[in-house]
C-alpha positions, 0 to 999 in steps of 0.5 A: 513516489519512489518504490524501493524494495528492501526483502522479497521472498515468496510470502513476504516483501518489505519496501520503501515508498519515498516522497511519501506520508501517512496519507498515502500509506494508511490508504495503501495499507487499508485496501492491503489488508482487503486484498484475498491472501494477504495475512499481514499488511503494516508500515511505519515511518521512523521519523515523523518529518523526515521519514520514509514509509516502510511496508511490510507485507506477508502473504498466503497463497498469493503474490505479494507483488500481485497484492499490492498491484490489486489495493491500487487497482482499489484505490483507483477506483475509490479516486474515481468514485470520489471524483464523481461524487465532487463532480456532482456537487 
């Protein structure tokens, strides 16, 4: 996974997570949209084979960066519960 950022700014970052897919992303975007201060959290890939997840996330009142390092502390976690869970099987 690549992460590439295309704007920044203080409410608003767009970027590009190469290698990629519409597995990851829709997890990301869901625990995004979860994340106190985030106002707006999408993405879209232009090209269903060939594409590249391009996000766009806009904040109030925190970070963009912070909120994004937070829905992965989330779906850390969710990996590890989900972990469990099999291990238990």
């Amino acid at each position: 996974m690549e992460f590439n950022v295309l704007e920044e700014s203080k409410n608003k970052i767009v970027f590009e997570l190469r290698g990629e897919t519409h597995t990851f992303s829709n997890l990301l975007k869901e625990e995004l949209k979860k994340v106190k201060g985030v106002t707006l959290a999408t993405y879209r890939i232009d090209h269903p084979l060939v594409g590249i997840p391009q996000f766009l996330i806009e904040t109030k009142g925190t970070e963009p960066r912070k909120a994004i390092k937070e829905a992965l502390k989330n779906v850390k976690a969710l990996a590890k519960d989900f972990q469990k869970k099999v291990n238990k099987l």
